[in-house]
N, C-alpha and C positions, 0 to 999 in steps of 0.2 A: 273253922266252919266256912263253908262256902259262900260265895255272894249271890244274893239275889240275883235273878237275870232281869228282872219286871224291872228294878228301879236303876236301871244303869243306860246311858244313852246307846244308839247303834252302834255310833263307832265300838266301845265298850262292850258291847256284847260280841261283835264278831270279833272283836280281841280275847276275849274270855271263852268263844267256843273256837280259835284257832282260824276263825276267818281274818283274810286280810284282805287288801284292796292294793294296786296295781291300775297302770291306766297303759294301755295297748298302746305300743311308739308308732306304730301304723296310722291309725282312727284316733286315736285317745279316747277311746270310750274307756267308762271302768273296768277291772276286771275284778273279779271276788275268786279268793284260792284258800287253797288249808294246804298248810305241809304233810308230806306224809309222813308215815310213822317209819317205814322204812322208805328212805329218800334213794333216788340214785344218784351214787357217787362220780362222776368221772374222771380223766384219767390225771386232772391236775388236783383231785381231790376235792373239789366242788360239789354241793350239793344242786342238781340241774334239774329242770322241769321243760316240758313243751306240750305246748298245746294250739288248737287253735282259738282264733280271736271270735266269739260269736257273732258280731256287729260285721268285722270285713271282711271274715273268712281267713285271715292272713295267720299262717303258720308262727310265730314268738315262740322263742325259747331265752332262756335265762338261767342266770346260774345266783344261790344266796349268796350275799354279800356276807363274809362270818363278823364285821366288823359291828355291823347295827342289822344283821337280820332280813334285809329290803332283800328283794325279787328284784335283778335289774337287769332286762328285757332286752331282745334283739329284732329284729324281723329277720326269719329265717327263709321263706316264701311268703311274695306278698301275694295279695290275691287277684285271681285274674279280674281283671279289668270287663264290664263289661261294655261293649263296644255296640253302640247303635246304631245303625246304616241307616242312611236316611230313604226312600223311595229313589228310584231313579224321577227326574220329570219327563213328566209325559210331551212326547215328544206329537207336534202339531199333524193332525194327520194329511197325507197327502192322496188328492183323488186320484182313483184309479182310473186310467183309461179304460171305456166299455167298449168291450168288443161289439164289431161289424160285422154286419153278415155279407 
């Protein structure tokens, strides 16, 4: 028989519906995933995921760990930086000589 979902904490329940959590090596914000059902493999026989980070923008990829199942994360492109220019300062102005007639 299945378990309730109503009486089981968060963590518990995104373990029971295949969520799991991850924290972005970029930001460390959380991340929340599901594995899929067909995974892709690569070529050292890893199960591999990539995606980006929502918080910094920054590209992470990773591959499952087969030992205990953990997501364990790379930054693959970080995110572009965004860069603020500040004004130039106003520079004092200088009177014009008026012309003569």
């Amino acid at each position: 028989m299945g378990r309730n979902l109503r009486n089981v904490t968060g963590r518990e329940r995104q373990h029971a519906c295949g969520m799991r959590a991850t924290a972005c090596p970029a930001c460390h914000a959380q991340l929340t995933y599901r594995r899929s059902a067909s995974p892709r493999i690569d070529a050292c026989g890893f199960e591999s995921y990539a995606f980006d980070c929502a918080r910094c923008g920054a590209t992470v990829a990773g591959v499952i760990d087969p030992l205990d199942d953990t997501l364990l994360l790379a930054v693959v492109k970080p995110s572009v930086p965004v860069v603020k220019i500040a004004p130039a300062p106003e520079t004092p102005s200088v009177p014009r000589p008026t012309p003569t007639a």
